[in-house]
PyMOL Python script that loads the backbone (N, CA, C, O; Angstrom):
from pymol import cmd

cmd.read_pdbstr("""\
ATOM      1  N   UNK A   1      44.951  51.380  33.968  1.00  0.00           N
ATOM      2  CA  UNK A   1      44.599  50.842  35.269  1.00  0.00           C
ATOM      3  C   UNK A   1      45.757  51.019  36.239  1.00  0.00           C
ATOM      4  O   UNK A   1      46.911  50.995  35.809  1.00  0.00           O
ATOM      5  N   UNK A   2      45.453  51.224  37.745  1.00  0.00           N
ATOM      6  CA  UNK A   2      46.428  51.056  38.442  1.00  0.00           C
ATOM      7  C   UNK A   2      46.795  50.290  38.865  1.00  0.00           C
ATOM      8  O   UNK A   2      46.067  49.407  39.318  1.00  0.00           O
ATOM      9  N   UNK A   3      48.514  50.234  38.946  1.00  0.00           N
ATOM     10  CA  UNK A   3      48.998  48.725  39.380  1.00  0.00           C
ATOM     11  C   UNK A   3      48.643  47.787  40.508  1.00  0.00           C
ATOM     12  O   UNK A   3      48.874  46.581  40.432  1.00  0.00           O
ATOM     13  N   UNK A   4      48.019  48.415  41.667  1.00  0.00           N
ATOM     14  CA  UNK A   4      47.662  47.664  42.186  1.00  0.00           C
ATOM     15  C   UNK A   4      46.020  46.632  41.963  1.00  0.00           C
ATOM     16  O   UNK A   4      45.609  45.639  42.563  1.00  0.00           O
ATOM     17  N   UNK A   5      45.513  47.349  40.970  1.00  0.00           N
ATOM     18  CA  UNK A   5      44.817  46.164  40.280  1.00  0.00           C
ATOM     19  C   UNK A   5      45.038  45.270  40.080  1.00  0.00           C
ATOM     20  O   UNK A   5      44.353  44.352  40.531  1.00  0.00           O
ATOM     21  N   UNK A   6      46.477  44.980  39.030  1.00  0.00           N
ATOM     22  CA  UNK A   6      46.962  44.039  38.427  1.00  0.00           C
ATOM     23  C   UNK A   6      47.692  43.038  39.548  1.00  0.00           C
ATOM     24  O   UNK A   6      47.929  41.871  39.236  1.00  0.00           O
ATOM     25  N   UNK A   7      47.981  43.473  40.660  1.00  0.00           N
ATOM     26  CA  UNK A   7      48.630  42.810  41.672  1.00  0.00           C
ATOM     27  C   UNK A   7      47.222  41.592  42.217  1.00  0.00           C
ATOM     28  O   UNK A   7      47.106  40.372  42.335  1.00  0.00           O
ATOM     29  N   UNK A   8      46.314  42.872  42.434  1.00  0.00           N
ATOM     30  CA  UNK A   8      45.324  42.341  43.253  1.00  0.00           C
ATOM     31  C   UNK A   8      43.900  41.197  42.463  1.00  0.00           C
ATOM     32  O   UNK A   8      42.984  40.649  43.078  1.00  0.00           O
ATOM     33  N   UNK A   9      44.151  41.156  41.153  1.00  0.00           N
ATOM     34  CA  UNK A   9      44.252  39.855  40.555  1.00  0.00           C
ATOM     35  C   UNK A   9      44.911  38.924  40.049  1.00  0.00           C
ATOM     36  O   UNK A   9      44.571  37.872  39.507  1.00  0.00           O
ATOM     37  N   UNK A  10      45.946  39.414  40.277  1.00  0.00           N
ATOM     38  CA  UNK A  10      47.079  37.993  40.256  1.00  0.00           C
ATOM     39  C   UNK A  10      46.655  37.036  41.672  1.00  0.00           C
ATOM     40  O   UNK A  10      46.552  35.811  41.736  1.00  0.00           O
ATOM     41  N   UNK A  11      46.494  37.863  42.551  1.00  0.00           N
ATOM     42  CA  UNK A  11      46.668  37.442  43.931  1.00  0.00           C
ATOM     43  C   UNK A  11      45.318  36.729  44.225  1.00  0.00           C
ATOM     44  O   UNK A  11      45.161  35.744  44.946  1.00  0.00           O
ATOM     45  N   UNK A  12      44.417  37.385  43.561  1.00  0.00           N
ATOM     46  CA  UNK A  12      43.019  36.268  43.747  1.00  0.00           C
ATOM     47  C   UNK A  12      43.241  35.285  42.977  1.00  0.00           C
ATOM     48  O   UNK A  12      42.942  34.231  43.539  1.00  0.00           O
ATOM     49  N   UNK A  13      43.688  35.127  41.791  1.00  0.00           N
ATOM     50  CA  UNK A  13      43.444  34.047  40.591  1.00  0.00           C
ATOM     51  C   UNK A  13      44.693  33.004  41.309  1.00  0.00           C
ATOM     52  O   UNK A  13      44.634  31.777  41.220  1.00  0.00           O
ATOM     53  N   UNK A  14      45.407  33.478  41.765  1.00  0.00           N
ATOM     54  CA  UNK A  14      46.561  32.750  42.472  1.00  0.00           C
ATOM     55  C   UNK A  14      45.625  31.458  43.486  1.00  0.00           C
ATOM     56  O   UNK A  14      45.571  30.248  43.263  1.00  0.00           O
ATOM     57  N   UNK A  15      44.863  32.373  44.800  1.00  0.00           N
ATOM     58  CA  UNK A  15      44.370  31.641  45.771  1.00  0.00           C
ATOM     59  C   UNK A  15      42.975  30.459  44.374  1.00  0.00           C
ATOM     60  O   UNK A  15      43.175  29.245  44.331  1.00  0.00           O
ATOM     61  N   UNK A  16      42.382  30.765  43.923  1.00  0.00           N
ATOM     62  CA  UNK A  16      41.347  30.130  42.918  1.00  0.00           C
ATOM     63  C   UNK A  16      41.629  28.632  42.987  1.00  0.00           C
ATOM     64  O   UNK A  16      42.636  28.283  42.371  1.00  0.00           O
ATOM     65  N   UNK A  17      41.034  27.807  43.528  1.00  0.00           N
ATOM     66  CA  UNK A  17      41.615  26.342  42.701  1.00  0.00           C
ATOM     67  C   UNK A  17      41.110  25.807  41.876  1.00  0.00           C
ATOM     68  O   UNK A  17      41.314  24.639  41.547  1.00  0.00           O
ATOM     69  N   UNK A  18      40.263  26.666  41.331  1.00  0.00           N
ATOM     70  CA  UNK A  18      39.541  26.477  39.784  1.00  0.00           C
ATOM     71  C   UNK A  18      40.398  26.604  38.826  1.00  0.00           C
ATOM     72  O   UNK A  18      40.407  25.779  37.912  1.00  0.00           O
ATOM     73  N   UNK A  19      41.247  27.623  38.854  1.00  0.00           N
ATOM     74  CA  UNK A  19      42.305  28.161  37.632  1.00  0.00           C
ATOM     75  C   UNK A  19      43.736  27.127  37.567  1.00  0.00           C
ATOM     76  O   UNK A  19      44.253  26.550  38.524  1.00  0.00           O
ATOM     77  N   UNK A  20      44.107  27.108  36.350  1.00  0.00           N
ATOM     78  CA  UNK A  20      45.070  26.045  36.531  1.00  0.00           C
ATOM     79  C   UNK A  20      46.289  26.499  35.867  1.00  0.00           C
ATOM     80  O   UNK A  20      47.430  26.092  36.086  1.00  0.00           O
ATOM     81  N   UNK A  21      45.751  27.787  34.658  1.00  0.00           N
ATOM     82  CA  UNK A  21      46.772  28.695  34.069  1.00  0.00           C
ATOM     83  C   UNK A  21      46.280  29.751  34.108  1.00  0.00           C
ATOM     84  O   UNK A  21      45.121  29.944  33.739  1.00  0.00           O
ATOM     85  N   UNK A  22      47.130  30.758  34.610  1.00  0.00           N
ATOM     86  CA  UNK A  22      46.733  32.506  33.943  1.00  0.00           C
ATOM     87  C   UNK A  22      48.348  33.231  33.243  1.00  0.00           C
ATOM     88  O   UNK A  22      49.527  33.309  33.589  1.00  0.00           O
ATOM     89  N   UNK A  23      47.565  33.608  32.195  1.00  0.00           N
ATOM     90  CA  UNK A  23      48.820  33.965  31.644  1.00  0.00           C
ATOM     91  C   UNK A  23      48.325  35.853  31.170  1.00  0.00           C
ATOM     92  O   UNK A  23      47.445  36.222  30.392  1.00  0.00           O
ATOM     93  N   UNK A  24      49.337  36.729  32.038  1.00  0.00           N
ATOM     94  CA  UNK A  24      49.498  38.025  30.901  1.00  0.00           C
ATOM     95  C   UNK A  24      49.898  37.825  29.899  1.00  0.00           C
ATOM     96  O   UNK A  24      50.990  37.302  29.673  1.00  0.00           O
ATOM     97  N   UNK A  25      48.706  38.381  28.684  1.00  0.00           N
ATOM     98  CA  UNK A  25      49.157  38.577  27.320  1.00  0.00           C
ATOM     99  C   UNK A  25      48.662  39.763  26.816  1.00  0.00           C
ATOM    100  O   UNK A  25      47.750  40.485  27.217  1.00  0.00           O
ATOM    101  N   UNK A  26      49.613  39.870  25.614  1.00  0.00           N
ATOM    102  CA  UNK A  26      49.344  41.252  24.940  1.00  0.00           C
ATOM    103  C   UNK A  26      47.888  40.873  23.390  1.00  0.00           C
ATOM    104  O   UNK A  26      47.692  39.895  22.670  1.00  0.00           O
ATOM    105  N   UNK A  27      47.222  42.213  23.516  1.00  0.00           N
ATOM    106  CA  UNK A  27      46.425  41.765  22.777  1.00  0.00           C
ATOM    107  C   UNK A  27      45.007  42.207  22.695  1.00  0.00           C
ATOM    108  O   UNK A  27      44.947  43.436  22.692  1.00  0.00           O
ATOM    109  N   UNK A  28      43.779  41.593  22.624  1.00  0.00           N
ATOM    110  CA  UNK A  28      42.453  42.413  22.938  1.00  0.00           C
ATOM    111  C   UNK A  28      41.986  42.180  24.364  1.00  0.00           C
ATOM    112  O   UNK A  28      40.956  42.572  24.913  1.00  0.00           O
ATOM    113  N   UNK A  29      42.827  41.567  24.757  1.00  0.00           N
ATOM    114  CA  UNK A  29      42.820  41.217  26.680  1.00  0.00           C
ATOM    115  C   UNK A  29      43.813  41.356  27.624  1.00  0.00           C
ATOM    116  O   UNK A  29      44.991  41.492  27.292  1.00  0.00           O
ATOM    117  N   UNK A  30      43.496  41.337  28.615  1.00  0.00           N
ATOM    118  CA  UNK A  30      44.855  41.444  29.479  1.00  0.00           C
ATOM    119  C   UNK A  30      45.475  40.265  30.236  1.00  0.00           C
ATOM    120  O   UNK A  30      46.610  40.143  30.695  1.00  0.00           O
ATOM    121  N   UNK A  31      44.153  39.212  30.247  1.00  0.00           N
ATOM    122  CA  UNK A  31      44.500  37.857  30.714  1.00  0.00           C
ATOM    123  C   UNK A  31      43.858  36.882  30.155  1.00  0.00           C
ATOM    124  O   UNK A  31      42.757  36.859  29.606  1.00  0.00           O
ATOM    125  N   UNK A  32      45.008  35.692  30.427  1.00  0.00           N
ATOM    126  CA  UNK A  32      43.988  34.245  29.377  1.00  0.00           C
ATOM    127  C   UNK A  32      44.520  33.508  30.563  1.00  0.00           C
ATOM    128  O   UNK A  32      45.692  33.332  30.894  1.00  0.00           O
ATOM    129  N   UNK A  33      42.695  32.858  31.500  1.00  0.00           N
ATOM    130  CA  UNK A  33      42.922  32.364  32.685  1.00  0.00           C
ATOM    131  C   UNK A  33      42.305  30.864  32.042  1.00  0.00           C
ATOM    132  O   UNK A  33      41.185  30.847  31.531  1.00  0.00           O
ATOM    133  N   UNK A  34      43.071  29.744  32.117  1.00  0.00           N
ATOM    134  CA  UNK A  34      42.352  28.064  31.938  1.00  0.00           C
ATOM    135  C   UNK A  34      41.939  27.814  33.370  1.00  0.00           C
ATOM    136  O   UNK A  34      42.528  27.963  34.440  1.00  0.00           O
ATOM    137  N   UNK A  35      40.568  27.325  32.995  1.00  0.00           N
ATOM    138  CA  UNK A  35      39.848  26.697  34.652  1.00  0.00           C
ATOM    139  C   UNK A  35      39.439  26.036  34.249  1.00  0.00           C
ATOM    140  O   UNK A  35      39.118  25.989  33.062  1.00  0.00           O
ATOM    141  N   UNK A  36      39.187  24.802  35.519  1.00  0.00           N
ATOM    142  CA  UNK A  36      38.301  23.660  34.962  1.00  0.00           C
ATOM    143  C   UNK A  36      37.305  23.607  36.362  1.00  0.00           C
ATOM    144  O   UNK A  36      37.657  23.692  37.539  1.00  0.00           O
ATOM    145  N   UNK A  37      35.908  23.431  35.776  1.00  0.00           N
ATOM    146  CA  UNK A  37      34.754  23.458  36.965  1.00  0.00           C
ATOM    147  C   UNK A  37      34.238  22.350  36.926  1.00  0.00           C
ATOM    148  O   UNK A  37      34.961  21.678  36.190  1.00  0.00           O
ATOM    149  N   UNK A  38      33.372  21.719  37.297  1.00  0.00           N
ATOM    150  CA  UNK A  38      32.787  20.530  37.441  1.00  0.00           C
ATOM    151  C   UNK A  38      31.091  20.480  36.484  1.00  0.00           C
ATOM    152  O   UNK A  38      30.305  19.558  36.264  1.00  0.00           O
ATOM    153  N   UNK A  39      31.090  21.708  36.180  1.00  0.00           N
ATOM    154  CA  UNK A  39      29.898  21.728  35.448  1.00  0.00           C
ATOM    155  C   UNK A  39      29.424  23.378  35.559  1.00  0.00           C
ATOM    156  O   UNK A  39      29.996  24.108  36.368  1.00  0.00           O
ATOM    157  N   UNK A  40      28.184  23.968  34.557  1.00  0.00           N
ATOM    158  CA  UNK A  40      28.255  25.016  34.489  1.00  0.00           C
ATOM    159  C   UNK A  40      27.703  25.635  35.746  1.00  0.00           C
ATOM    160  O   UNK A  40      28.192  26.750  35.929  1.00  0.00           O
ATOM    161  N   UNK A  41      27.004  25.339  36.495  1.00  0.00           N
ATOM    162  CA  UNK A  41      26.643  26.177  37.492  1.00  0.00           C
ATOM    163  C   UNK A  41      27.824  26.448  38.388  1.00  0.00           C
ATOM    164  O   UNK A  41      27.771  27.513  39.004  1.00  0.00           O
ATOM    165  N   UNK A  42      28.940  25.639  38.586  1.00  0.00           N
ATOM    166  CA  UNK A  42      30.019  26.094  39.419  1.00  0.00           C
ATOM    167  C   UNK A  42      30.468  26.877  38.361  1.00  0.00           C
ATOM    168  O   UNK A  42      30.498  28.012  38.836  1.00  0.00           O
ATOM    169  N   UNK A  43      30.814  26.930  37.265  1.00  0.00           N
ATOM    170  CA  UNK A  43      31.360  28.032  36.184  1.00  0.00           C
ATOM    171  C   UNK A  43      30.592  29.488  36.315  1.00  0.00           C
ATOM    172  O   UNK A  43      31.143  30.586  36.226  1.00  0.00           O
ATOM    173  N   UNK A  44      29.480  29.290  36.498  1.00  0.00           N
ATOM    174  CA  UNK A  44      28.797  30.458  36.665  1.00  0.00           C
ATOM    175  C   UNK A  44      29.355  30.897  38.110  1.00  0.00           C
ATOM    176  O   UNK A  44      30.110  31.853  37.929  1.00  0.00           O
ATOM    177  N   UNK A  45      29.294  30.649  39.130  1.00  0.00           N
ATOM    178  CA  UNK A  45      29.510  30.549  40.591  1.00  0.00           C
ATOM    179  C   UNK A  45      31.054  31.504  40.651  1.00  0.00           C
ATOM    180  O   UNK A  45      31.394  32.628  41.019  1.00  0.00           O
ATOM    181  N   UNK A  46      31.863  29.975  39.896  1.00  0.00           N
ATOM    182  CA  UNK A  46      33.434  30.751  39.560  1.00  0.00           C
ATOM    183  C   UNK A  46      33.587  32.334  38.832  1.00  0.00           C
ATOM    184  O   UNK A  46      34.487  33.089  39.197  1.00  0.00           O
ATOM    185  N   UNK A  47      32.709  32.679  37.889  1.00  0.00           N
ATOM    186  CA  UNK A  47      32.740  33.694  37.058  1.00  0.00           C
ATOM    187  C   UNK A  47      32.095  34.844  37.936  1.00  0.00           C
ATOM    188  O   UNK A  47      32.881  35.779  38.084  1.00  0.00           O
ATOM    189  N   UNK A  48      30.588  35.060  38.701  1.00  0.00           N
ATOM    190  CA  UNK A  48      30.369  35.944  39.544  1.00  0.00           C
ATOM    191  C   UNK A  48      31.362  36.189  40.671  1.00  0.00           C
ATOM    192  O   UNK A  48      32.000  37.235  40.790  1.00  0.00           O
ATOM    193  N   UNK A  49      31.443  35.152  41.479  1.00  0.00           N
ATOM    194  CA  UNK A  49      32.056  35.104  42.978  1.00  0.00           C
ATOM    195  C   UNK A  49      33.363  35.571  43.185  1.00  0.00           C
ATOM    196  O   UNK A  49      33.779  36.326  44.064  1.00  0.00           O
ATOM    197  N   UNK A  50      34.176  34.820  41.918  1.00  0.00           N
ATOM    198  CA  UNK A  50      35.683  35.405  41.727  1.00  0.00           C
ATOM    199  C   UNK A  50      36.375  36.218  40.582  1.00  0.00           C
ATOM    200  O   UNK A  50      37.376  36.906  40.781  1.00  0.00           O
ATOM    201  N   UNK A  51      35.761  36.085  39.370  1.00  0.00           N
ATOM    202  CA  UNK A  51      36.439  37.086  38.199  1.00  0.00           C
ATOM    203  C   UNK A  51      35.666  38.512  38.210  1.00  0.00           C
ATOM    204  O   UNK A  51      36.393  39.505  38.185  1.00  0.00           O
ATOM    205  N   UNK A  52      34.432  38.688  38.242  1.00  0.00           N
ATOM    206  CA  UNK A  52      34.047  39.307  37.716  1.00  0.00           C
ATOM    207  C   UNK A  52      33.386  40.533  39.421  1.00  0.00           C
ATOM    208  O   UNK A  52      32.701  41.554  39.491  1.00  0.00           O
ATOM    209  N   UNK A  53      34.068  39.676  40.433  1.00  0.00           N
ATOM    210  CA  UNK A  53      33.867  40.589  41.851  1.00  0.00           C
ATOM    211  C   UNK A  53      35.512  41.606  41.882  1.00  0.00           C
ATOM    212  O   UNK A  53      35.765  42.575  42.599  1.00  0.00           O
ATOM    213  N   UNK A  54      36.356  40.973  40.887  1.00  0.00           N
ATOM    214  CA  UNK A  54      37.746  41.771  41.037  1.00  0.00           C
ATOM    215  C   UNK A  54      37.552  43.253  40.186  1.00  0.00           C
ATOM    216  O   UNK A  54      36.876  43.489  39.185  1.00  0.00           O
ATOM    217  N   UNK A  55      38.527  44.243  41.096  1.00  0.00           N
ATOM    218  CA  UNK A  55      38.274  45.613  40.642  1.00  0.00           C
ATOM    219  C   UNK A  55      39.280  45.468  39.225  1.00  0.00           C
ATOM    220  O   UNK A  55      40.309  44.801  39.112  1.00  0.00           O
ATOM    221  N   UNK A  56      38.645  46.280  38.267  1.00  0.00           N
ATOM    222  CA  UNK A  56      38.919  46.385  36.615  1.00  0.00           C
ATOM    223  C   UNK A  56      38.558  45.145  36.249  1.00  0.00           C
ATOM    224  O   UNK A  56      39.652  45.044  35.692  1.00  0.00           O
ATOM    225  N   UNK A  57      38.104  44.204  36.056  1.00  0.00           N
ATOM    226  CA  UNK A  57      37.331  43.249  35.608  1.00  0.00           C
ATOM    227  C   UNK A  57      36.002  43.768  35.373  1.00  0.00           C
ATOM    228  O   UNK A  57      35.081  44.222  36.053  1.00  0.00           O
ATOM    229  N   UNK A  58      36.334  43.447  33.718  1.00  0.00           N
ATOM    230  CA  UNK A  58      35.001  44.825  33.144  1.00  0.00           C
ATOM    231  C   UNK A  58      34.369  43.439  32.340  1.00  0.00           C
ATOM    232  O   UNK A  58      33.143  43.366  32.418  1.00  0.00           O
ATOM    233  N   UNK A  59      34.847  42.655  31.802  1.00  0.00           N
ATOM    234  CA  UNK A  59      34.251  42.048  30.467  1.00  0.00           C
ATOM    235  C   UNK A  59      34.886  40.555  30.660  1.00  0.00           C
ATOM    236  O   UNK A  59      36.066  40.436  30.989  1.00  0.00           O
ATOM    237  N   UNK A  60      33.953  39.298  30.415  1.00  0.00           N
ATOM    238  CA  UNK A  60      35.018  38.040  30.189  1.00  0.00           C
ATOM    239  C   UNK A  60      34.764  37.384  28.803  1.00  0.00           C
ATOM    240  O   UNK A  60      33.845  37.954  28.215  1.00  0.00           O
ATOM    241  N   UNK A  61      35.146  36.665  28.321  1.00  0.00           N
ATOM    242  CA  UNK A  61      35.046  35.961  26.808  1.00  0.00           C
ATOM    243  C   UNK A  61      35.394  34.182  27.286  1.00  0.00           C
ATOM    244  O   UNK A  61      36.468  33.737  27.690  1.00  0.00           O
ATOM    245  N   UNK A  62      34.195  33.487  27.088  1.00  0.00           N
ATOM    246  CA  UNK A  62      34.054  31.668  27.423  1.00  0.00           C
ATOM    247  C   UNK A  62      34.017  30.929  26.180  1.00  0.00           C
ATOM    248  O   UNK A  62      33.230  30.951  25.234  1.00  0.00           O
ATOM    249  N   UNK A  63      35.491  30.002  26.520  1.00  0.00           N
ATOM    250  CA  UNK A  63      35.679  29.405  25.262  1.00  0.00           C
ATOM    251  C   UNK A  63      35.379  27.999  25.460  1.00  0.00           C
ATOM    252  O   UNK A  63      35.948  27.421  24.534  1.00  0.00           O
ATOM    253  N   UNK A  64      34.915  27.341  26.021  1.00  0.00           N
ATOM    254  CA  UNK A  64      34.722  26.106  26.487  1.00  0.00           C
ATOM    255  C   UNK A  64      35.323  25.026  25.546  1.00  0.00           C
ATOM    256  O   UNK A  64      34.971  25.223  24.383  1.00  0.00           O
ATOM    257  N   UNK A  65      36.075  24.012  25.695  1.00  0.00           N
ATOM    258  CA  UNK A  65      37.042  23.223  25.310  1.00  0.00           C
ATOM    259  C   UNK A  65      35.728  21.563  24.975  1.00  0.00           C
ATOM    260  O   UNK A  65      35.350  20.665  25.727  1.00  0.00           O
ATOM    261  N   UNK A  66      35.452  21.859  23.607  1.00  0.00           N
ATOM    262  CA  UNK A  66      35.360  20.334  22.967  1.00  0.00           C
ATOM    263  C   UNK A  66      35.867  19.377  22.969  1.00  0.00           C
ATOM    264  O   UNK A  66      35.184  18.375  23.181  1.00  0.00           O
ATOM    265  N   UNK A  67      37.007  19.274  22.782  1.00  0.00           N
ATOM    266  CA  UNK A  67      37.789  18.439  22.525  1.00  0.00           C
ATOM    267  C   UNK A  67      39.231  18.795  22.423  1.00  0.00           C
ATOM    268  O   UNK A  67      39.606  19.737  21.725  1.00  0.00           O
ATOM    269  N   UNK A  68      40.258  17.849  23.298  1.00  0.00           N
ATOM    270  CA  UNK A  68      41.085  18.096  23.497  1.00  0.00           C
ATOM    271  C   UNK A  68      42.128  17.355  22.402  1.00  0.00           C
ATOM    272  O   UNK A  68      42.093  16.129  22.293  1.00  0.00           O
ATOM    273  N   UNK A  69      43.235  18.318  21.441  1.00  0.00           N
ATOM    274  CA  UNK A  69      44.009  17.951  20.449  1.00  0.00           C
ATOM    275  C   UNK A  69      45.445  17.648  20.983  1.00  0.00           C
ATOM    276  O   UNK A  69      45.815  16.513  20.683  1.00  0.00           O
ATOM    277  N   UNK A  70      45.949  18.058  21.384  1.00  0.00           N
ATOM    278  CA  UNK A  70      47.396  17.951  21.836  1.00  0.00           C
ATOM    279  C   UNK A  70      47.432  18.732  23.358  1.00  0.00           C
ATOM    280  O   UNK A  70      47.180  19.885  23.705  1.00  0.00           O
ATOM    281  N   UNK A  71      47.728  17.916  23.840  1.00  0.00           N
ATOM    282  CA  UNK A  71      48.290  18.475  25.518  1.00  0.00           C
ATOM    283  C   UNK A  71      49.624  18.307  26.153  1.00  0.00           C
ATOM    284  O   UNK A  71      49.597  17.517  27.097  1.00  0.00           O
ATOM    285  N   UNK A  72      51.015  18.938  25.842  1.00  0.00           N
ATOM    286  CA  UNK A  72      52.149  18.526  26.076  1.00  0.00           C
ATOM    287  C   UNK A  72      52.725  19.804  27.282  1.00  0.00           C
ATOM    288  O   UNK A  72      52.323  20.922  27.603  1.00  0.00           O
ATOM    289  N   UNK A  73      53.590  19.129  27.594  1.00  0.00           N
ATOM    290  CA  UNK A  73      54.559  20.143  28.408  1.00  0.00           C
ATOM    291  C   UNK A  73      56.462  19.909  27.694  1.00  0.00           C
ATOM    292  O   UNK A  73      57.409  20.691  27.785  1.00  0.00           O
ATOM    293  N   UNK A  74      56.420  19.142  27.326  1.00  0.00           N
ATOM    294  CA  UNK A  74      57.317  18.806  26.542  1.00  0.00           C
ATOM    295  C   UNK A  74      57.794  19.814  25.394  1.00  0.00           C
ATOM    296  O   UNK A  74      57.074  19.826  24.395  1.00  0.00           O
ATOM    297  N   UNK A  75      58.717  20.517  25.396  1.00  0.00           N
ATOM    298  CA  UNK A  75      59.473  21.351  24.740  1.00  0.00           C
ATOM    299  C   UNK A  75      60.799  20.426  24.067  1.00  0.00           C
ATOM    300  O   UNK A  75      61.747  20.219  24.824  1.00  0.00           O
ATOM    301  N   UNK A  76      60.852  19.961  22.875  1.00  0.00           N
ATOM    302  CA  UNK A  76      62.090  19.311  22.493  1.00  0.00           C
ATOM    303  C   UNK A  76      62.965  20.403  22.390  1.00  0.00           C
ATOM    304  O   UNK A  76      62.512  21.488  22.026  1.00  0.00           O
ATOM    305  N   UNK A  77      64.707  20.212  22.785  1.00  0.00           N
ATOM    306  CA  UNK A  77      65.489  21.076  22.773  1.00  0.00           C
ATOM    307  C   UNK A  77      66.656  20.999  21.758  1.00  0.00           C
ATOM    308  O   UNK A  77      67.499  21.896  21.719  1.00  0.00           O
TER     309      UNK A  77
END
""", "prot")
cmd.dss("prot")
cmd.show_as("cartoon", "prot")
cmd.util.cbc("prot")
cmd.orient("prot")
């Protein structure tokens, strides 16, 4: 892909206030974006309108969160 792809979804997922993490990773994807919607029709809404309208955005994978086990930001040093 060309780099300005990769710019030009950083830069949407950036403006999003659905998304709360996007992280480049290496792997069978190129991004692992956390959003939180209010229910599925805004998820659907979020997924047409903004992921899947960005150029090279070919495919997404929805993991929807059951239950939450540990949530820290806390790094002991």
């Amino acid at each position: 892909m060309a780099p300005e792809v990769f710019s030009t979804f950083a830069a949407a997922i950036a403006r999003a206030p659905e998304v709360l993490e996007c992280h480049m990773i290496a792997g069978g994807f190129d991004y692992l974006v956390k959003a939180r919607v209010g229910d599925m029709d805004a998820y659907r809404t979020f997924l047409s309108d903004v992921l899947m309208a960005l150029p090279g955005v070919r495919e997404t994978h929805t993991y929807p969160v059951m239950e939450e086990v540990k949530n820290t930001v806390h790094l002991p040093l």
